[in-house]
Residue, then its C-alpha position, 0 to 999 in steps of 0.5 A: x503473550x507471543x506463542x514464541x514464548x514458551x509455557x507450561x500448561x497446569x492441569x486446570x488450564x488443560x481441563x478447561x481447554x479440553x471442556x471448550x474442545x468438546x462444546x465448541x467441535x460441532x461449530x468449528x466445522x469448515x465447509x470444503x467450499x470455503x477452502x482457500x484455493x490459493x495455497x498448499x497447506x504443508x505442515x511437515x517441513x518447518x517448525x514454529x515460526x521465531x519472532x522476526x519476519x526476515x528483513x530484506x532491502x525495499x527502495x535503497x532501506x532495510x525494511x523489517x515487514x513487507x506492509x506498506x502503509x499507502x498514501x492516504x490522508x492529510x490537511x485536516x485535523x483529525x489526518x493529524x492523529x491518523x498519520x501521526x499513529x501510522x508513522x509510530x507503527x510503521x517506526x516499531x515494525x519496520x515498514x514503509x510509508x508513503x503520505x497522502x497528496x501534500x498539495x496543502x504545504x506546497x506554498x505554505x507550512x500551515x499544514x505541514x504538522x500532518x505531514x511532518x512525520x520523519x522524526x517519528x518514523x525515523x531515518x532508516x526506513x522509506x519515507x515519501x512525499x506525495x503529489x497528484x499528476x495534475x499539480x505535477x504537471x502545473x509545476x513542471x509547465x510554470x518552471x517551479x520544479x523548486x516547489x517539488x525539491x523544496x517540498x521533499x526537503x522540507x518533509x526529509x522524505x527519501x522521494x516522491x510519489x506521483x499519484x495518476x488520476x485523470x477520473x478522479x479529477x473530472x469527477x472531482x467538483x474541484x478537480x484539475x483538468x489534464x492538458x498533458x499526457x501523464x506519461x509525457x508528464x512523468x517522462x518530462x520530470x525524470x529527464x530533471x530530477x534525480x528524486x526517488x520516484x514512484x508512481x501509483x493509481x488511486x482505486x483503479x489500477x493499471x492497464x497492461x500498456x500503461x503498465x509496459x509503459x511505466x516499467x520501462x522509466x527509471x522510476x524506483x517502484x510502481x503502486x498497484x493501487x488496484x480495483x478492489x480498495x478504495x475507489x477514489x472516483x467512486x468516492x467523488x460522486x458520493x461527495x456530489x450528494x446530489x440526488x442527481x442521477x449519476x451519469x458516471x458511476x459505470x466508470x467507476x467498475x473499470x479497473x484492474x483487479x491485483x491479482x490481474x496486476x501481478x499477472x500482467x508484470x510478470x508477462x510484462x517483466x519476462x517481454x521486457x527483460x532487459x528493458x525493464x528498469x522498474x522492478x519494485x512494486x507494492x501491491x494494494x488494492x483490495x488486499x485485505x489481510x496478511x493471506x492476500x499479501x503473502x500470496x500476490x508478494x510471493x506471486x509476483x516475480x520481482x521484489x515486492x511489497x504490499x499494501x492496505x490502505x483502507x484496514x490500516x486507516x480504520x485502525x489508526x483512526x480508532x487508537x494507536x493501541x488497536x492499530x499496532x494489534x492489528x499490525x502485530x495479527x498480520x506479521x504474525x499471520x505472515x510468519x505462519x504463512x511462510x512457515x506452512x503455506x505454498x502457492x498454488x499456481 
């Protein structure tokens, strides 16, 4: 039952409760070190929060909950049943999606079952497509750019996400190897589209430059996709399972945390000023709950939402029924939070 829900307490719910109080007191106590620091908790000024968080626009929609369900999987069997439930959750608590790599239906539909999600999320709210830098860049140097249209078109997606890379394929056995810049990659795109584009990390974050110097292209949003999550060059050295000594994993711990991120924009925002044309962001990257994503949302200066890709694919791996409670726990969580909590600076 929703606490939104009114209810009358009877005298032998109220003894039972009282009963629990008295045996559970003495394991309920906080050490003041485990306080969350980042907040102000002030429980004068509001009541209970109602039902709904507050809808706001994100990418030209009107979403309803400020998680995105970031770019995770497809191309295989079970990425069918993952997105499939992460579509459904994203349609009933009005949230935003962006898929992992379509590289597989590039050429070919075989695949495309995965990644054919639009008529469950439905048309209202953002639904993108997903290429790495490396088969951008292969497109854009064979004049295939109808590959990239075709792709968004084929999927009804509102635009493209472009995922940066360049660790993650050098480690990768099968990996692509960069002739380009990605920036020069990315510039040379907008100067022929008219998509919707974003442009994100995979594990590992963006540098200050890197992230001056995507704010200043007329992009729609950056991901963080900071250190801190899921670390997709670390995961391809544990793919190799070799046994060989890993030559590389010192690599794999240079990244920027999202805490980092969200300071470096709003430096950077404030710099900028005018200059900045990208003032969407989603913040992922070791955000584990609804606590890390309302404090780095509120934090940053600029429309934003956030993401969590690794919780939201354990749950949706799992059932859709478990993926939904854990959504429901998060905006619930949220609400709370807007209700009672101020950020500490």
């Amino acid at each position: 039952m929703s606490k939104s829900e009114i209810h009358i307490e009877n005298i032998e719910t109220a003894a039972s409760r009282k009963q629990d109080h008295i045996e559970l007191a003495l394991k309920s106590q906080i050490d003041t070190n485990e306080l969350d620091k980042r907040f102000s908790y002030e429980p004068l000024f509001a009541a209970h929060p109602s039902e709904k968080l507050a809808p706001f626009s994100f990418l030209g929609k009107i979403v309803q909950t400020p998680i995105w369900v970031s770019s995770m999987t497809g191309g295989t069997e079970k990425a069918n049943k993952i997105n499939k439930n992460l579509a459904l959750v994203c349609q009933k608590f009005g949230m935003g999606m962006g898929l992992g790599s379509c590289r597989s239906i590039l050429d070919g539909n075989e695949r495309l079952p995965d990644f054919d999600l639009r008529n469950i999320i439905g048309d209202d709210l953002p639904f993108y497509a997903n290429l790495g830098i490396a088969q951008l860049e292969n497109i854009l140097e064979n004049n295939a750019y109808d590959k990239i249209d075709n792709l968004v078109h084929k999927l009804k997606a509102d635009g493209l996400i472009i995922h940066v890379n360049p660790f993650q394929e050098w480690l990768q056995p099968e990996g692509d190897v960069l002739k380009n810049p990605p920036i020069e990659t990315i510039q040379k795109l907008l100067e022929i589209t008219d998509l919707s584009i974003i442009v994100k990390e995979v594990g590992q974050g963006f540098g200050k430059e890197s992230l001056k110097a995507l704010i200043q292209l007329p992009i729609d949003a950056i991901e963080f996709a900071a250190a801190g999550g899921t670390n997709f060059s670390k995961l391809e050295l544990l793919r190799q399972n070799n046994n060989l000594p890993n030559y590389f994993d010192d690599l794999t711990r240079i990244g920027h945390s999202a805490k980092e991120m969200v300071e470096n924009t709003n430096l950077l925002l404030t710099e900028l000023g005018e200059s900045a044309l990208c003032n969407q962001f989603i913040i992922s990257g070791g955000v584990r709950n609804f606590l890390d994503g309302y404090f780095l949302t509120k934090k940053l200066y600029s429309n934003a939402v956030f993401g969590m890709a690794s919780g939201l694919l354990s749950y949706a791996d799992k059932s859709y029924e478990a993926l939904e409670q854990f959504v429901e726990a998060q905006i619930e969580g949220l609400k709370l939070a807007n209700a009672y909590l101020t950020i500490n600076e």
